[in-house]
N, C-alpha and C positions, 0 to 999 in steps of 0.2 A: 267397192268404189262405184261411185254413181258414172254413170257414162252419160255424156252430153248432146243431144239432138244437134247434129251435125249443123243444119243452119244459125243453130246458135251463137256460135262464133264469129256469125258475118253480123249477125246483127247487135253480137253487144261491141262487135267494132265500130257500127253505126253511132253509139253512145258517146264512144271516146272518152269515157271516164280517166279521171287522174287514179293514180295507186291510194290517195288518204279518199277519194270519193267510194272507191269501188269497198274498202276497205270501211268505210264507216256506214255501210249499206247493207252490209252482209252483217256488222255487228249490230245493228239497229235492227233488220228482218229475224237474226236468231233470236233477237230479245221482245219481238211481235211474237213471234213464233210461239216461244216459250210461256208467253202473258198467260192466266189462268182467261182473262176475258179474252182472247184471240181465243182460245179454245172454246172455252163455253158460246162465243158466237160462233163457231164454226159448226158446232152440234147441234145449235139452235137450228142455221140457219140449213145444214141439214138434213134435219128432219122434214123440214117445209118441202124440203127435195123430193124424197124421197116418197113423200103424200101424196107431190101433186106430178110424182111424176112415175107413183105404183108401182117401185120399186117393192114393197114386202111382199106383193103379189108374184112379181114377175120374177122372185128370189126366194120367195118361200121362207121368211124369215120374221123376226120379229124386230124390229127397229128399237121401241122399248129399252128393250134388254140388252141390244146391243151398246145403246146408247149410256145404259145407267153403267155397265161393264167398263167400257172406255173412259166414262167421267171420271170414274173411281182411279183408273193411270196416272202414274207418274209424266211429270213433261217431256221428260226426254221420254218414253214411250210414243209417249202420243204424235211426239213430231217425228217418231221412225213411221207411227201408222203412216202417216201425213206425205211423208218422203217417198214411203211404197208408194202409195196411192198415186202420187206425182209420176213415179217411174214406170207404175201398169202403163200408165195413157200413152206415155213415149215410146210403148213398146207393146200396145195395143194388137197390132196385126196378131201375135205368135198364139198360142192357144191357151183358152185363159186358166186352165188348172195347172199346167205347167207351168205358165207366167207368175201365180199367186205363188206358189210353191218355191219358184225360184228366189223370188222378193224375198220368201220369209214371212206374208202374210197367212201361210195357211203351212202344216205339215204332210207328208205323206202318211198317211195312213198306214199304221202297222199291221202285221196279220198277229190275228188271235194263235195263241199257241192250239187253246184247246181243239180253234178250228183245223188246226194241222194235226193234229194226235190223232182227233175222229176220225179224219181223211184216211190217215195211216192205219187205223185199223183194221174200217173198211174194207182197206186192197190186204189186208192179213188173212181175211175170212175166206 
């Protein structure tokens, strides 16, 4: 379950929304959400990011490929990426391989067996 940045609550009391406003807002942004073109602009837009702001440098990564991978996603994927990515930044402080991990954007890495067998032998000899 998503947990909500604590000021958030004072200030969507600020709004005063009715229950049919708040309610036809959240259906109308999951169906933004979900658009093939809310998507495709969001990749678009980016990339443009990501160029001018040197991220494949500073991450060592290929933008490309990540890009063409995610296209290829189903909607409801693409709006969990979209969700994580919202909940890193509200939760930015904590350290970020644990934080990815936690989301569910990234897994822990398994050990190799063979790497533990080797190891085991090793201490046999």
């Amino acid at each position: 379950m998503a947990e909500q940045v604590p000021d958030d609550r004072a200030l969507l009391e600020g709004i005063d929304l009715s229950f049919a406003e708040a309610a036809l807002l959240c259906e109308a942004l999951r169906a933004l959400w979900l658009s093939p073109k809310f998507i495709e602009r969001t990749w678009r837009e980016m990339r443009d990011i990501i160029r001018t702001e040197r991220l494949e440098q500073k991450w060592g990564t290929i933008t490309d490929a990540l890009v063409a991978r995610l296209g290829g996603r189903r909607c409801a994927e693409v709006a969990a990426v979209l969700r994580a990515a919202i909940r890193f930044w509200e939760r930015h402080e904590e350290p970020t391989a644990k934080l990815l991990n936690d989301l569910g954007l990234i897994h822990r890495q398994r050990r190799r067996r063979a790497k533990v067998t080797a190891s085991r032998r090793k201490s046999k000899r």
